[in-house]
C-alpha positions as CSV (number, residue, x, y, z in Angstrom):
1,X,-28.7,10.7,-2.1
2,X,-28.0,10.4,1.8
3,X,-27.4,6.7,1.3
4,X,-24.6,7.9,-1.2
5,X,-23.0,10.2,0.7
6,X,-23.4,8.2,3.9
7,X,-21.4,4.6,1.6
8,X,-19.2,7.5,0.4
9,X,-18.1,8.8,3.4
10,X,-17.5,5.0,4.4
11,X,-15.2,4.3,1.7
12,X,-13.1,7.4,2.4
13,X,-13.2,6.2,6.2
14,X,-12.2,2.8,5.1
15,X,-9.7,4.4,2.7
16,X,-7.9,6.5,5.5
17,X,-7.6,3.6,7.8
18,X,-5.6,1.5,5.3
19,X,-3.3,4.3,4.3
20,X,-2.4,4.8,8.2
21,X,-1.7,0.6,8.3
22,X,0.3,0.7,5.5
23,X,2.6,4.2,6.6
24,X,2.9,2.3,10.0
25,X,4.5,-0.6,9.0
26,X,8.4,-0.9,8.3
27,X,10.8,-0.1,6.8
28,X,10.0,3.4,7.1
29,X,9.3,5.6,4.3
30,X,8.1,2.6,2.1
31,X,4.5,2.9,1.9
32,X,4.3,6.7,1.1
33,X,2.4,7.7,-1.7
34,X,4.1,9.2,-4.5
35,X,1.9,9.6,-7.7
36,X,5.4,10.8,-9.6
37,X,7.0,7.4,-8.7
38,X,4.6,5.7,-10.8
39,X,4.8,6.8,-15.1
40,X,5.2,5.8,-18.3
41,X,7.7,8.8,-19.1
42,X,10.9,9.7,-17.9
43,X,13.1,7.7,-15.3
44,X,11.6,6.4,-12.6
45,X,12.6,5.2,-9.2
46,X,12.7,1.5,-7.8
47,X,9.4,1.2,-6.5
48,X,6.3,-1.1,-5.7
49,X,2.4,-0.3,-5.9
50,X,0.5,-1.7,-3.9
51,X,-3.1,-1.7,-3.9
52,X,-4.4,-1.1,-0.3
53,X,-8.1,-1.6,-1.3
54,X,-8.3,-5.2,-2.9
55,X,-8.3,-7.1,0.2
56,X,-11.5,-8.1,1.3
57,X,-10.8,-6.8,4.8
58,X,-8.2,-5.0,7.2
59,X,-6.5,-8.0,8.5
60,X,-6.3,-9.0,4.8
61,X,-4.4,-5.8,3.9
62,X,-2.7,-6.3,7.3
63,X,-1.3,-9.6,6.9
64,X,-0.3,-8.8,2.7
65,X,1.3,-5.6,4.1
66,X,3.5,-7.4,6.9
67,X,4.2,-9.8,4.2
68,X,5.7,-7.2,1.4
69,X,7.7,-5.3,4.6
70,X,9.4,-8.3,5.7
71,X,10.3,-9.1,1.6
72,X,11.7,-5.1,1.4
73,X,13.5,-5.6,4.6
74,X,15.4,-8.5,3.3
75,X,18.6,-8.0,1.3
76,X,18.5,-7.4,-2.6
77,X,19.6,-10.8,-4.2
78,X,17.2,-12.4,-1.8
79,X,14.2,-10.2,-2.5
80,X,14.1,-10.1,-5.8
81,X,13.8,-13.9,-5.8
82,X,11.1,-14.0,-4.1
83,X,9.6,-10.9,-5.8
């Protein structure tokens, strides 16, 4: 059970640290979590997901993050070509 707890509390760790990458990059306000954003009913804003725990590692999620920011910084017609 403590080995649980102790890869539990890991994850979490490892979780948190990602989230805090992904809320630094630009452009601000992009990478906040917003469950509502995301249904299968009802309108729903533009938006991306992005799935911060696929990467093998942080500079992995790093690097895909800085990649994705510099697409959202671009303008439309250009972003959604490469998108």
């Amino acid at each position: 059970m403590l080995r649980a707890t102790a890869s539990l509390a890991a994850i979490r760790r490892e979780s948190a640290e990602r989230q805090a990458m992904a809320a630094a990059l630009p452009p601000a306000g992009s990478f906040v979590g917003k469950p509502e954003a995301f249904t299968v009913t009802g309108p729903t804003p533009e938006a991306v997901r992005y799935s911060l725990g696929g990467a093998a590692n942080r500079a992995e999620t790093r690097h895909a993050l800085e990649l994705k920011a510099d697409v959202l910084e671009q303008q439309p017609v250009v972003a959604s070509a490469v998108i």
